[in-house]
N, C-alpha and C positions, 0 to 999 in steps of 0.2 A: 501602726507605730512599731519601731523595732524595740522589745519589751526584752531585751538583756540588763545590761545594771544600769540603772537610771534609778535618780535618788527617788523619794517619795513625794516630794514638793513637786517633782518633774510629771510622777504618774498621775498625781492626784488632779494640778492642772488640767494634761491632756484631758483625763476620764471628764472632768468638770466639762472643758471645753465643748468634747464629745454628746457632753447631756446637750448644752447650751446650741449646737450646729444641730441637734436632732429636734430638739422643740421648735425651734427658729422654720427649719425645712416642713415639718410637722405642725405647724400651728393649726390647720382645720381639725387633727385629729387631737386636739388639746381640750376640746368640749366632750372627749370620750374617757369615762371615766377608770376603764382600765387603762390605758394609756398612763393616764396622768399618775396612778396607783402604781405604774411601772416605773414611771421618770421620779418617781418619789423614792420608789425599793432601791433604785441604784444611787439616787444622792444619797440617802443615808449609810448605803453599802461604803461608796466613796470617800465618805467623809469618817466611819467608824472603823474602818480599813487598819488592824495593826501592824501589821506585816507589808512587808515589799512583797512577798509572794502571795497574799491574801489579796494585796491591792490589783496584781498583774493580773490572778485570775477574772476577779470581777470585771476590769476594762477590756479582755478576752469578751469576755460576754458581751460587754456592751456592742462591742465591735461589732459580735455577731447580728448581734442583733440589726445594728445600723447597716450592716451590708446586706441584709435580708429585707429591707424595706420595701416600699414598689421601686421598680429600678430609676426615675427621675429623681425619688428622694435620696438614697442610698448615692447616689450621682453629687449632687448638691451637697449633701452632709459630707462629702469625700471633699469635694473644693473647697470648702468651705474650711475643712481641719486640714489642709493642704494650704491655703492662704491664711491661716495663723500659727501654726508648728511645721512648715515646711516639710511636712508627710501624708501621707496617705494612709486612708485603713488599711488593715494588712496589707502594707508597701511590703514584707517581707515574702510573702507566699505569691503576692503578685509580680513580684519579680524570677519569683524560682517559675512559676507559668511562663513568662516571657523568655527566659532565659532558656526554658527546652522547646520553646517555639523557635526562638535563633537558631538553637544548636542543629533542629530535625533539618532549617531551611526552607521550612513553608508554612502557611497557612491551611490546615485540613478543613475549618467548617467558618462558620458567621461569626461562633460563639467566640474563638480565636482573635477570628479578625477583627469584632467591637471591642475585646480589651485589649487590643493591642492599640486601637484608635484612642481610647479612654488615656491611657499609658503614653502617646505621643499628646495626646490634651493637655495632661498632668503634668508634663515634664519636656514641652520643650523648649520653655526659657531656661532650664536648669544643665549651667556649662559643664556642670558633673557627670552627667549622665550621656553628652553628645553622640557618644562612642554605641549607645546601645541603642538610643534618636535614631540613626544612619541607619544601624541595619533593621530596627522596626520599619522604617520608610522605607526602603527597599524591597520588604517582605511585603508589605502594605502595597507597594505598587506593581510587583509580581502579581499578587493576587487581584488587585483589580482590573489588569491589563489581562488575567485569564481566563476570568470572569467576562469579558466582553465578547 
């Protein structure tokens, strides 16, 4: 989420939401009792949050956390907070990655080319974004036409 000035109502949700798409994707690991000792630390973090910059850091975290998952979960918790706030986990640093992936003009390894797929997943019903759609596809299809 882009974590500039966004009121408190606004962070407090997303964070909420963020728990709620992590338990939901996580449910087997909900009978683990650090787990659940963790999604407890961060609601109450969330909720006793006085600060706009106390609150950002905390959902920083959480973020980390969620994008650290096994990579299916981390996957699922992302659409998931993407089909209710219209964003992704750190949509910000995943587009500075995409963005010097366009600029270079190619794909150098796997790691590359699946978030670049992840990125045309996420975004391409979104008519905002068409413009950077086109040239992920292009690069997307370079490389697998190089690959063959």
């Amino acid at each position: 989420m882009v974590l500039k000035k966004t009121d408190d109502n606004e962070l407090r949700n997303w964070g909420i939401g963020l728990i709620q798409a992590i338990k939901t994707v996580c449910e087997r690991k909900a009978e683990q009792p650090l787990f659940n000792d963790v999604i407890g630390i961060f609601e109450n973090l969330i909720h006793d949050a006085r600060t706009n910059r106390g609150l950002k850091s905390i959902i920083k975290e959480i973020e980390l956390w969620a994008l650290n998952l096994d990579p299916g979960d981390a996957d699922n918790v992302n659409r998931i907070m993407f089909t209710n706030f219209g964003k992704a986990l750190g949509e910000d640093s995943i587009f500075h990655k995409v963005n010097s992936i366009i600029k270079k003009g190619s794909i150098k390894n796997s790691t590359e080319f699946r978030l670049l797929i992840e990125v045309l997943d996420l975004y391409s019903d979104d008519n905002a974004k068409q413009d950077i759609i086109k040239s992920i596809s292009q690069l997307v299809f370079k490389y697998e036409k190089e690959r063959l």
